[in-house]
DRENMI-794490 format. One record per residue (C-alpha): residue number from 1; residue in one letter; x negated, y, z. Coordinates in nm, 4 decimals. Layout:
    n  res        xx        yy        zz
  NUM    A         X         Y         Z
...
REM end
This chain:
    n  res        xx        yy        zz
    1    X  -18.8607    4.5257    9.5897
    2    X  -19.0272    4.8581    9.6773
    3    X  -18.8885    5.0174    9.3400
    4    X  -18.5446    4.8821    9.4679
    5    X  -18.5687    5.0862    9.7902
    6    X  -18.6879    5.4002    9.6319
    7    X  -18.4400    5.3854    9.4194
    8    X  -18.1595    5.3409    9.7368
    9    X  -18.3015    5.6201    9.8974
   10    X  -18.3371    5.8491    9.6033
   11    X  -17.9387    5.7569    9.5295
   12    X  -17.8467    5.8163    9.8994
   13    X  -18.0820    6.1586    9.9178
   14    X  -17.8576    6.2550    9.5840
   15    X  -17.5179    6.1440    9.7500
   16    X  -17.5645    6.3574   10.0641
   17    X  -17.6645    6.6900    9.8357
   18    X  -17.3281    6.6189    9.6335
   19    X  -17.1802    6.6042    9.9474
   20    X  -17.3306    6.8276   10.1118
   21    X  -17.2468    7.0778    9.7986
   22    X  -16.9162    6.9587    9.7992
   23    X  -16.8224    7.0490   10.1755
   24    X  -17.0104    7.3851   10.1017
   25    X  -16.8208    7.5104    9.7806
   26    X  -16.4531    7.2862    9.8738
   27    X  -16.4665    7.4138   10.2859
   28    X  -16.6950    7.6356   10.3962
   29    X  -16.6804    7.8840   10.1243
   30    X  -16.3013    7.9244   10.1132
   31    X  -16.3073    7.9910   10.4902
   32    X  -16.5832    8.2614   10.5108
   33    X  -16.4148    8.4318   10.2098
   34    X  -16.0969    8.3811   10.4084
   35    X  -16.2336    8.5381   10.7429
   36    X  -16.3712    8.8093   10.5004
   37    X  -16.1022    8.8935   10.3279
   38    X  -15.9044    8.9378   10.6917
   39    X  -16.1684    9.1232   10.8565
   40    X  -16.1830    9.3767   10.5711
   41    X  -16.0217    9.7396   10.6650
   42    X  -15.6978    9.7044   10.4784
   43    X  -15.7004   10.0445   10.2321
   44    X  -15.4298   10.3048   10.3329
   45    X  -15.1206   10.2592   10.2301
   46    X  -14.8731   10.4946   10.0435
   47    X  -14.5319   10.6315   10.1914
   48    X  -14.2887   10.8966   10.1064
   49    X  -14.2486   11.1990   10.3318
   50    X  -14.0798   11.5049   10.2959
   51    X  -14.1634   11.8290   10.5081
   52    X  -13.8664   11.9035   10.8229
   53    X  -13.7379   12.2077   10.7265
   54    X  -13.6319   12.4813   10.9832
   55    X  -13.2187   12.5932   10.8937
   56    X  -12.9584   12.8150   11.0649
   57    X  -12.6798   12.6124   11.1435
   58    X  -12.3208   12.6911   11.2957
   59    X  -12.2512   12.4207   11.5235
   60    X  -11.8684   12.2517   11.4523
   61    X  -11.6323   12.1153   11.6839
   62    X  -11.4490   11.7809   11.5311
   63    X  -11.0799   11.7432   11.5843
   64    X  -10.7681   11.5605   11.4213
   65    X  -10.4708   11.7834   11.3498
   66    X  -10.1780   11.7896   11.1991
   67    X  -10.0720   12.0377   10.8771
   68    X   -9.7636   12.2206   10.9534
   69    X   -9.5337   12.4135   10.6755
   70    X   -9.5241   12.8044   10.7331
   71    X   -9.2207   12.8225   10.7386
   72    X   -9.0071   12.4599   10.7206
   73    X   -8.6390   12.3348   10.8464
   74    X   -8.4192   12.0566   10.7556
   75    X   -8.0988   12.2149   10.5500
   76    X   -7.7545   12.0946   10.7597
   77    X   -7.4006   12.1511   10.6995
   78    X   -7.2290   12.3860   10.9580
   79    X   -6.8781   12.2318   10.9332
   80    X   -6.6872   11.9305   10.8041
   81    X   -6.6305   11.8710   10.4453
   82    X   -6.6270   11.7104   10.0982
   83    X   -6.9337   11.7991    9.8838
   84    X   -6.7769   11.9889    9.5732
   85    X   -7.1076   12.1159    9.4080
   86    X   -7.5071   12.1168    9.3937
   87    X   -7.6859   12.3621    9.2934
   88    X   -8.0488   12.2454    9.3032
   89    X   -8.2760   11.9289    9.1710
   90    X   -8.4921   11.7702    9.4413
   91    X   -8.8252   11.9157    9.4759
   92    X   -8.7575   12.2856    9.3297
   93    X   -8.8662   12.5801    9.4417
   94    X   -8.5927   12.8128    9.5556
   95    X   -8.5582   13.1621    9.6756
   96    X   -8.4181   13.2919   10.0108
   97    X   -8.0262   13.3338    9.9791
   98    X   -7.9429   13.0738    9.6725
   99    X   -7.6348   12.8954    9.7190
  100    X   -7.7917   12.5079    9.7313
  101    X   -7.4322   12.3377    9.8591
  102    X   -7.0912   12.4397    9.8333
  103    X   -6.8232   12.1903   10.0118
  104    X   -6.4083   12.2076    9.9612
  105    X   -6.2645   12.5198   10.0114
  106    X   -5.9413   12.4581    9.9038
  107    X   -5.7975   12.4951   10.2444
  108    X   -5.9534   12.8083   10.2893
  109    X   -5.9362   12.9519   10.0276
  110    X   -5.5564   12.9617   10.0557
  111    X   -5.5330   13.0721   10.4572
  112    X   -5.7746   13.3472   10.2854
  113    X   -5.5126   13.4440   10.0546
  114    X   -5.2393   13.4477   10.3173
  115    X   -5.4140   13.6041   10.5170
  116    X   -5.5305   13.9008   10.3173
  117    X   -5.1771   13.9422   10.2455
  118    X   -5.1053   13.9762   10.5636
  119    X   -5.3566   14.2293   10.6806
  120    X   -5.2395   14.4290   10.3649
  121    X   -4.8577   14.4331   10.5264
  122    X   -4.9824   14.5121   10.8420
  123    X   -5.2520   14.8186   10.6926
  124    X   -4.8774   14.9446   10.5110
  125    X   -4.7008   14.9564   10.7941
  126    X   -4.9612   15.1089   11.0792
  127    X   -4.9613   15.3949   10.7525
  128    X   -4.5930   15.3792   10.8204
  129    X   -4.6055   15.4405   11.2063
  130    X   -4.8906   15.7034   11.1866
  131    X   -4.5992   15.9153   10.9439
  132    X   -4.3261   15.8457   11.1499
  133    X   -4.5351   15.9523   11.4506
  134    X   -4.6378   16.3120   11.2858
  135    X   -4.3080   16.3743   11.2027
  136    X   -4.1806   16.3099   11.6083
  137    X   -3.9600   16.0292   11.5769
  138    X   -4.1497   15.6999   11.6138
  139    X   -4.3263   15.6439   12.0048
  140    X   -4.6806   15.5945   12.0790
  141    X   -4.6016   15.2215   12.1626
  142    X   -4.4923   15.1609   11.8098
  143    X   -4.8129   15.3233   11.6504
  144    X   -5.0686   15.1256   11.9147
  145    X   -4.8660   14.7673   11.8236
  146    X   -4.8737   14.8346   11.4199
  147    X   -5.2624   14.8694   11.5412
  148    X   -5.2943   14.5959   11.6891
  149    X   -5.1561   14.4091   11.4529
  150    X   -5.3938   14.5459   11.1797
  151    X   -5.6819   14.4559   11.3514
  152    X   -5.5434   14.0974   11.4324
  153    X   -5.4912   14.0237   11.0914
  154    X   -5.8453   14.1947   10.9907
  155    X   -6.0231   13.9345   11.2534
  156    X   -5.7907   13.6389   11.0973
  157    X   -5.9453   13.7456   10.7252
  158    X   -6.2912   13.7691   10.8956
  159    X   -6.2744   13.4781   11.0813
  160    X   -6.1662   13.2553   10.7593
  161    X   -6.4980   13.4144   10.5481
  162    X   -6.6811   13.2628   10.8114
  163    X   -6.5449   12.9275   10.7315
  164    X   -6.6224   12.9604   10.3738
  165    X   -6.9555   13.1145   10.4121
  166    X   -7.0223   12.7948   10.6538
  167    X   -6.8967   12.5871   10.3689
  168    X   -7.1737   12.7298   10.1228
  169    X   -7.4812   12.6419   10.2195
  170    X   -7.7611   12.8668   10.1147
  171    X   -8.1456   12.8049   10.1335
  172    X   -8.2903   13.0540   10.4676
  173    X   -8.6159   13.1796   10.3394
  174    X   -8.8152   13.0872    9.9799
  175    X   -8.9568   12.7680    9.9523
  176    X   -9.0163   12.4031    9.8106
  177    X   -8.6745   12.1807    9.8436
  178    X   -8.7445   11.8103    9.9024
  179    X   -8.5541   11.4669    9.7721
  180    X   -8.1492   11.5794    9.8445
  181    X   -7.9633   11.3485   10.1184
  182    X   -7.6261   11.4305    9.9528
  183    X   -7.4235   11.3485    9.6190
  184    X   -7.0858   11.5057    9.4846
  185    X   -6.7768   11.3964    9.6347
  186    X   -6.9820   11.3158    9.9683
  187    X   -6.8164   11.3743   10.3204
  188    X   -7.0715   11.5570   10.5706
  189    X   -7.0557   11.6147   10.8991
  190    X   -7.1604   11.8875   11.0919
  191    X   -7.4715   11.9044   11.1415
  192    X   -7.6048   11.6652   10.8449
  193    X   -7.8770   11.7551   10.7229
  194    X   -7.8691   11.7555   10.3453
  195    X   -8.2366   11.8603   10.1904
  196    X   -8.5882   11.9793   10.3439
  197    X   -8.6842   12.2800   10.2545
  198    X   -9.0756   12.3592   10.2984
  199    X   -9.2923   12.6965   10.2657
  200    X   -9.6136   12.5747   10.1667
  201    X   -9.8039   12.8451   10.0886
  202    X   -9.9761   12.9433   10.3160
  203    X   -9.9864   12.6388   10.5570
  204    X  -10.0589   12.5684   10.9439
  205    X  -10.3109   12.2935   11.0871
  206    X  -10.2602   12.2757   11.4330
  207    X  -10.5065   12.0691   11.6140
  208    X  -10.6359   12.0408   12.0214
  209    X  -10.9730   12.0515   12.1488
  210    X  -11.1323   12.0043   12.5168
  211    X  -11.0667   12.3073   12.7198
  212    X  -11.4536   12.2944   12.7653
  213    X  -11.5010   12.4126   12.4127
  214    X  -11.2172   12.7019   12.4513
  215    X  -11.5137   12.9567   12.4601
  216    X  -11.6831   12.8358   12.1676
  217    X  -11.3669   12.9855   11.9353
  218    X  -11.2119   13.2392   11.8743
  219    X  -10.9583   13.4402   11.6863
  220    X  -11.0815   13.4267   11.2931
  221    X  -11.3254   13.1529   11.3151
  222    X  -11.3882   12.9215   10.9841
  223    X  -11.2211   12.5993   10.9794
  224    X  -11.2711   12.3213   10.7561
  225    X  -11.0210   12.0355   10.6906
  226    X  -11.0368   11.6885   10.5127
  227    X  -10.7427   11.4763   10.4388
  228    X  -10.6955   11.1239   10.3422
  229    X  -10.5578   11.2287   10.0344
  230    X  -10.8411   11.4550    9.8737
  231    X  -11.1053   11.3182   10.0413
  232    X  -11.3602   11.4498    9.8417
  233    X  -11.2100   11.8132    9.8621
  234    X  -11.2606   12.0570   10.1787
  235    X  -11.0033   12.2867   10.2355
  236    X  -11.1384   12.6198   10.4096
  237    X  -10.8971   12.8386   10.6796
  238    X  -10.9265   13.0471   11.0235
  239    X  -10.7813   13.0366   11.3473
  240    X  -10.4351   13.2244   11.4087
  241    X  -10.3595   13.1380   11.7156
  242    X  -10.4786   12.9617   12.0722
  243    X  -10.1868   12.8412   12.2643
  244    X  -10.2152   13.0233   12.6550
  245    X  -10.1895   12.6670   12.8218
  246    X  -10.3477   12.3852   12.8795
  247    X  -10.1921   12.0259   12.8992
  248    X  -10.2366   11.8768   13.2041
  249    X  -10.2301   11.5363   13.0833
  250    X  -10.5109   11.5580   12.8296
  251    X  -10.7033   11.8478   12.9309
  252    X  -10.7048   12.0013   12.5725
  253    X  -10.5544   12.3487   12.4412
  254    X  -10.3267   12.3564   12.0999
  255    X  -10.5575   12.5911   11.8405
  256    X  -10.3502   12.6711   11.5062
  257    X  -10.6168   12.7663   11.1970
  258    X  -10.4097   12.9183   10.8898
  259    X  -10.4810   12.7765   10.4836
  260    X  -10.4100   12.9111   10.2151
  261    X  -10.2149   12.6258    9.9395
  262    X  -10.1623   12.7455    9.6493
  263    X  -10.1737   12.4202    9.4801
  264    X   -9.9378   12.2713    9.7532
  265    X  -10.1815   12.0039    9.8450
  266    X  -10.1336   11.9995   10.1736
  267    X   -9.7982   11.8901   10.2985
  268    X   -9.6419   11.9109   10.6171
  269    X   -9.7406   11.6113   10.8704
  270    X  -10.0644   11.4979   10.6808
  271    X  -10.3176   11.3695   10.8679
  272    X  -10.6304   11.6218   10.9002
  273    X  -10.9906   11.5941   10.9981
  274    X  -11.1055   11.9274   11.1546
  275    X  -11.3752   12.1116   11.1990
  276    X  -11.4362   12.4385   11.3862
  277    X  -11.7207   12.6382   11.2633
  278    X  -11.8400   12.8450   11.5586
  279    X  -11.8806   13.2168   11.4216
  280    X  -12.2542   13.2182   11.6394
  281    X  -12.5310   13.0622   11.4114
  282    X  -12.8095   12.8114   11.5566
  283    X  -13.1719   12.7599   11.4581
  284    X  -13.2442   12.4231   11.4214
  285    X  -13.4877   12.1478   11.2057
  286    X  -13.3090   11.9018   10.9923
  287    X  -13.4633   11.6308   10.7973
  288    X  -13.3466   11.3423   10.5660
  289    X  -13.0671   11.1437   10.6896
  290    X  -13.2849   10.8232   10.5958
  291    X  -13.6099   10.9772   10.8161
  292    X  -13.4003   10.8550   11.1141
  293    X  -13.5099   10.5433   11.2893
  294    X  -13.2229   10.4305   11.4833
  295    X  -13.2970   10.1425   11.7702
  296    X  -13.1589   10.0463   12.1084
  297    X  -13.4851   10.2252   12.2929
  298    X  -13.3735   10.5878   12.0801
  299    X  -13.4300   10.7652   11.7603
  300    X  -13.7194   10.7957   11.5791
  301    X  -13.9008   10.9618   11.3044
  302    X  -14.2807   10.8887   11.1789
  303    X  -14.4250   11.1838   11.1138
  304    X  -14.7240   11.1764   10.8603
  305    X  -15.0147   11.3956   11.0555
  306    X  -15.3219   11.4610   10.8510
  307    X  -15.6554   11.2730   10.9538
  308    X  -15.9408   11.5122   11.1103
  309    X  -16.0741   11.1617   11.1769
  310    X  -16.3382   11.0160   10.9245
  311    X  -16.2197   10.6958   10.8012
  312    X  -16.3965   10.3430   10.8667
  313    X  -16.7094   10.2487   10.6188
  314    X  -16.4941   10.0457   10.3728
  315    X  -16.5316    9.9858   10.0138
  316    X  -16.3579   10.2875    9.8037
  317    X  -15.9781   10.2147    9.6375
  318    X  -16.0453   10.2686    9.3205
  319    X  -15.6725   10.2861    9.2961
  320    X  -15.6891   10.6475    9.5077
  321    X  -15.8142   10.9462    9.4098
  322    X  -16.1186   11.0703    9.6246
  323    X  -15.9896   11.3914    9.7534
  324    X  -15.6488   11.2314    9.8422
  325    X  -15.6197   11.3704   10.1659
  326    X  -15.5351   11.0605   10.4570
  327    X  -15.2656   11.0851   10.7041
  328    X  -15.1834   10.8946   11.0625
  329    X  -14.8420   10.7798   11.1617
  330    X  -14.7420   10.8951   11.4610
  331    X  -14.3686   10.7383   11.5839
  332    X  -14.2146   11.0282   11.8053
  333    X  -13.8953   11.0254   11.9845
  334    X  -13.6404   11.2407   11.8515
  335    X  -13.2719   11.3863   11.9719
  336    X  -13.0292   11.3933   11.6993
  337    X  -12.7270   11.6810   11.7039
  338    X  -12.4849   11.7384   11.4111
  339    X  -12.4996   11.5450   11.0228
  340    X  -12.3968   11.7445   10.7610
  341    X  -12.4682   11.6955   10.3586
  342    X  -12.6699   11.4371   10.4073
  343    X  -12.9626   11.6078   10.6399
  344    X  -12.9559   11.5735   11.0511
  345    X  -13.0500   11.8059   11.2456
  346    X  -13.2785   11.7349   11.4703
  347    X  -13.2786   11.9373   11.8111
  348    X  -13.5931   11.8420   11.9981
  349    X  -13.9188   11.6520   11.9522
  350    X  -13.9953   11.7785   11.5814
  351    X  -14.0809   12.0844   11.4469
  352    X  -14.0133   12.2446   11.0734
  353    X  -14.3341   12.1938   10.8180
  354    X  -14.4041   11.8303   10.9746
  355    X  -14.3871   11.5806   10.7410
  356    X  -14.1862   11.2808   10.8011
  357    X  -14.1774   10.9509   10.6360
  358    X  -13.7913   10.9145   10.4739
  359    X  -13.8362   10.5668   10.3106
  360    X  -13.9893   10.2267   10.4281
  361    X  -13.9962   10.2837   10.7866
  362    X  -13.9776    9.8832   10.8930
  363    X  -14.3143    9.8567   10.7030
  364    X  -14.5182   10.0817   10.9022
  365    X  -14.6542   10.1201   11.2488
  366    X  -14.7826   10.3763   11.4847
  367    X  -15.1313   10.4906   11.4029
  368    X  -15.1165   10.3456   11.0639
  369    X  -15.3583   10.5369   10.7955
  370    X  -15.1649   10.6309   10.4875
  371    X  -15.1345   10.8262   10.1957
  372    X  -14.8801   11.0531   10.0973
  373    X  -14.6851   11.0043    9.7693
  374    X  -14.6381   11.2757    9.5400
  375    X  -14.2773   11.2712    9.4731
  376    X  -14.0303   11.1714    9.7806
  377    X  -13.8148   10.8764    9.7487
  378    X  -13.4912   10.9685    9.5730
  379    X  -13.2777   10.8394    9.8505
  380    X  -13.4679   11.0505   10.0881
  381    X  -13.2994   11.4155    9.9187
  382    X  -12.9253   11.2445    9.7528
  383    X  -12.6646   11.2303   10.0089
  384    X  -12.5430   10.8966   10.0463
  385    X  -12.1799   10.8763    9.8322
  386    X  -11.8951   10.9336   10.1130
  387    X  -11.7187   10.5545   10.0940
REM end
């Protein structure tokens, strides 16, 4: 019987060790290597910054314009007719003074004829009166009717050239002709217009801007313009001209910039994105486009500021070199002005030689220890394709 109850307590002594080892290795360990692991300083982490650079920018004034042909008119007929010939193919180029249309002149062409021979009579017999009127026997009434009657019929010939030069239409100045409106054998009208005819090179953009912005420009500043068509290509002119009013109803002034087109890409009434480049040049700080925090409370940049501070006793990273230097995150509020090639430039709250994080920013905080990595995030220098 005793043996019995050694032997319970000695197998109850041995149950509560197991158990007491169990509860030890399966609950209390995990938790104190849990609290451990949390309480440990967490080792710096690594970012990519890039330092603000200090440029000298000339500020641009955006506007939407319109491209306008040097020189462009819609060809019409001045009289009445039957299209007899066509000298041209849609979309040639043409010099000032070619014949493009010629309509009937078969009617005029023979009151030309009679008429010519009657100016010819009348020229033979005012030489007839002028004779008679040297030699004393004709009156000075004779001699001023056979005049008259010269110039009459010289104002009759004139007046039917006119016709026929009306009848053949001729291009106005050198340019491009557009699609033809007219066939052979057509009937115009007066006043019909029968081709476009365009001088594209040079070409105008004429564009408005806010009257507040009038003394920003002047006479010969840059201008750059985008269209829908070449979006990828920038087409580079200056101002001509500033209109001497301003409209009342939007407050703006007309500017007109002059481009030069040799390869005719810009055609009259294509949309155009403008931009003014003021001839005065600004000193500014730009940075990464992606170095931008954007949020409903303002922009922000982290800026990477190195740490006089010594760092908390924590294991070494074995991952990190020694003498990597450490850097605090400080979020600052910035102002943003213009974008351009994929940099912003940034007109208070930073200052050029700071470096500021470009990539990663939702995984980082204010007053966070970090290390810098050696080579900037790609994104952080490419400009982001135009879509």
């Amino acid at each position: 019987m005793k043996k019995t109850a050694l032997l319970a307590i000695a197998f109850l002594i041995l149950a509560g060790a197991l158990g007491g080892f169990g509860y030890y290795h399966y609950v209390m360990k995990p938790a104190q290597e849990k609290k451990a692991l949390f309480e440990r300083p967490r080792p710096p982490a690594t970012v990519s910054a890039i330092a603000a650079e200090g440029a000298s920018w000339r500020s641009t004034i955006p506007a939407i314009g319109t491209v306008k042909a040097f020189q462009g008119v819609d060809v019409a007929a001045e009289a009445a007719g039957t299209v007899e010939s066509i000298s041209f193919t849609s979309g040639a180029d043409v010099e000032r003074g070619a014949i493009l249309v010629i309509l009937n002149l078969t009617t005029e062409t023979a009151e030309l004829k009679a008429a010519q021979a009657q100016l010819k009579d009348s020229e033979r017999k005012l030489a007839r009166q002028r004779t008679l009127k040297s030699r004393g026997v004709a009156s000075g009434q004779n001699l001023d009717d056979a005049i008259a009657t010269r110039d009459s019929d010289r104002a009759e010939v004139e007046r039917i050239n006119a016709l026929i030069a009306e009848k053949r239409i001729i291009a106005p100045f050198s340019g491009q002709l557009g699609i033809r409106q007219v066939d052979i054998g057509q009937y115009v009208t007066a006043g019909e217009v029968l081709v476009s005819l365009q001088q594209l090179d040079p070409v105008y953009v004429d564009f408005p801007i806010p009257e507040q912005r009038l003394e920003s420009i002047a006479i010969d500043d840059d201008v750059d313009v985008v269209v829908d068509a070449f979006a990828g290509k920038t087409f580079t002119g200056k101002i001509t001209s500033i209109d001497v009013q301003i409209d009342q109803s939007t407050r703006n002034i007309l500017v007109r910039a002059r481009f030069a087109n040799p390869d005719k890409q810009l055609l009259p009434g294509m949309f155009a994105n403008v931009k003014v480049i003021e001839a005065a040049a600004q000193n500014v700080v730009t940075v990464a486009r992606t170095a931008v925090t954007i949020s409903l409370l303002g922009d922000s940049v982290f800026v990477a500021k190195p740490d006089t501070a010594k760092p908390a006793a924590a294991k070494p990273d074995v991952a990190k070199a020694p003498s990597e230097p450490l850097f605090t995150l400080e979020q600052r509020r910035v102002t943003v002005g213009e974008q351009r090639d994929g940099k912003l430039a940034i007109t208070s709250g930073l200052k050029a030689g700071e470096m500021v994080v470009v990539a990663g920013q939702n995984k980082i905080f204010n007053g966070q220890k970090v290390h810098l990595a050696k080579t900037p995030a790609l994104q952080a220098t490419t400009p982001r394709p135009r879509p």
